[in-house]
C-alpha positions in Angstrom: 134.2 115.3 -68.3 133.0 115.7 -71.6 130.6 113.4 -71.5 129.2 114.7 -68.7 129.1 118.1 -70.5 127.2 116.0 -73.1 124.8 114.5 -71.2 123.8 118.0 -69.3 123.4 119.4 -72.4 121.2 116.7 -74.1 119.1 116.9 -71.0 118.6 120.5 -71.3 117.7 120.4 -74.9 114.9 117.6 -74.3 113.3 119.8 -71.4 113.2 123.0 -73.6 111.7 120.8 -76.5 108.8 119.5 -74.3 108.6 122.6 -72.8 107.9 124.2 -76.0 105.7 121.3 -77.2 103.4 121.7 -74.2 103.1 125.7 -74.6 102.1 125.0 -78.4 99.9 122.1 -77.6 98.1 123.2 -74.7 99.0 119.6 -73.3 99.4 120.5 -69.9 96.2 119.8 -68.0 95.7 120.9 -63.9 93.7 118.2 -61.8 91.8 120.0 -58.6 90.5 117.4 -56.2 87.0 118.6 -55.2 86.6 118.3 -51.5 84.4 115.0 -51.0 87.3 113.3 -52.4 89.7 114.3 -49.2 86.7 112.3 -47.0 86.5 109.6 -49.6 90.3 109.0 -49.3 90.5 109.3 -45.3 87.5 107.1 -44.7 89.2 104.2 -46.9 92.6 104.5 -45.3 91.0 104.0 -42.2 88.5 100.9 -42.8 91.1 99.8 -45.5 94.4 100.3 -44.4 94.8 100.7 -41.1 91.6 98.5 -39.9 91.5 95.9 -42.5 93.5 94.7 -45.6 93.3 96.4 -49.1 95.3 93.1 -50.3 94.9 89.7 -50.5 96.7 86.6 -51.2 96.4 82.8 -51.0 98.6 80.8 -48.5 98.7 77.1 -48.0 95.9 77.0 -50.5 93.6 79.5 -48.3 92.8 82.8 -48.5 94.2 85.9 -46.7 90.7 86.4 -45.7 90.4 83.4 -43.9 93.4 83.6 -41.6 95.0 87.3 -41.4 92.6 88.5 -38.6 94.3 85.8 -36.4 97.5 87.1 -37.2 99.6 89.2 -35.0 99.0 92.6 -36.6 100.8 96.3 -35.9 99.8 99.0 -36.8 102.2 102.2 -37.1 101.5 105.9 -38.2 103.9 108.8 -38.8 103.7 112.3 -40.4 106.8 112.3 -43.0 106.6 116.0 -43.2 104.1 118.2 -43.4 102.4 116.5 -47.1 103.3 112.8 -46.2 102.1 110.6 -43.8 103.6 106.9 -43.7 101.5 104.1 -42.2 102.9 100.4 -41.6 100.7 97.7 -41.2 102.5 94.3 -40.5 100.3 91.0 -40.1 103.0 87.9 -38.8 102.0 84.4 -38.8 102.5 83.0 -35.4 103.3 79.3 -37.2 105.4 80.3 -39.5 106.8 83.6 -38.8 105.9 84.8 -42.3 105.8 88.5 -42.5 103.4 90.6 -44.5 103.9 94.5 -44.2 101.8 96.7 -46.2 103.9 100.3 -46.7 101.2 102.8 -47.4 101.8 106.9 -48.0 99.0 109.1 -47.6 99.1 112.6 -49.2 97.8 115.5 -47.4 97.2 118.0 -50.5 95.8 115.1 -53.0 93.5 112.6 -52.1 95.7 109.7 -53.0 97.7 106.7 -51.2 100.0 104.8 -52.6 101.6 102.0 -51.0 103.8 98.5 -51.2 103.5 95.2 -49.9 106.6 93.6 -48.7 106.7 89.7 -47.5 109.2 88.4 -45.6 110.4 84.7 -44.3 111.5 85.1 -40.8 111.2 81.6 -40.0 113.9 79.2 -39.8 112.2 76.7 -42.6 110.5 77.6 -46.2 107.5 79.1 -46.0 104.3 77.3 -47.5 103.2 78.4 -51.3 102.2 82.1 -51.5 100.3 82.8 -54.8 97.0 84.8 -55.9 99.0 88.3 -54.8 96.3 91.3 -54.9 98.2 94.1 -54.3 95.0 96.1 -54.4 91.7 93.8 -53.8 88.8 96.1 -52.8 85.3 97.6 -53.5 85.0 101.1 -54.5 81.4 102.4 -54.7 79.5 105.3 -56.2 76.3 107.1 -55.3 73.4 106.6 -57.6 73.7 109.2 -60.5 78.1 109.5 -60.5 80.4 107.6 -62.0 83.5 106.9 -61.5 86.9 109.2 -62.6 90.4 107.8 -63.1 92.9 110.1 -63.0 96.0 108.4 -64.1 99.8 109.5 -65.9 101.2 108.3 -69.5 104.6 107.5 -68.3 107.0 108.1 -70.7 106.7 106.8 -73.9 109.0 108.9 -75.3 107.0 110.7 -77.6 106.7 114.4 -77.7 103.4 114.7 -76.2 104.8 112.3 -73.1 
């Protein structure tokens, strides 16, 4: 009980500290997507996640490339709620019954997806070698005069400007 009282209390005191250290620092920094980045995002999850693979991988000694599209492949979508929307894209080796799945989230109010590859033996013997995993393995492109922004987080280093 007391630890728990403890814990709350230590947990409390770190939030006011950053919470302080951001209002004297300034830290805190809004991101605005600008619109061309909402048709950017939705034209890739279509050619790239839902038509063809953002991943690759070596199996047996060959590329994904070479092999996936003769794969059985489904395709699921389904809105979360009203920000999320899940797609699952499974390709399954008719040989071996390997399963690849690739779990992707796409977010209505950012232009982002994140999402998860998950492979699976559903066959009765080992699978052959799987190695090379790209979880991401694609082109991104820019028009003539832009260049390219990454928006990305720290973490948490555990510093006071984390």
């Amino acid at each position: 009980m007391q630890a728990d009282f403890l814990k709350a209390w230590e947990d409390a005191r770190m939030l006011l500290s950053l919470s302080i250290a951001l209002i004297i620092t300034g830290s805190v920094q809004e991101i605005s997507p600008i619109a061309d980045e909402f048709d950017i995002r939705d034209k890739w999850v279509s050619a790239k996640i839902k038509t063809e693979p953002s991943f690759s991988f070596n199996y047996n000694g060959k590329s994904s490339d070479e092999f996936l599209q003769n794969w059985n492949i489904t395709c699921e979508s389904e809105k979360i709620d009203e920000i999320k929307t899940k797609h699952e894209i499974t390709y399954s080796d008719p040989e071996t019954n390997l399963t690849v799945t690739c779990k992707a989230v796409e977010y209505s109010d950012f232009p982002i997806v994140e999402w998860t590859l998950y492979f699976k033996n559903n066959g009765s013997k080992d699978t052959p070698i799987i190695s090379d995993i790209q979880a991401i393995d694609t082109v991104f492109e820019k028009k003539d005069n832009e260049e390219f922004i990454l928006n990305h987080n720290t973490g948490s280093p555990c510093r006071a400007d984390d």
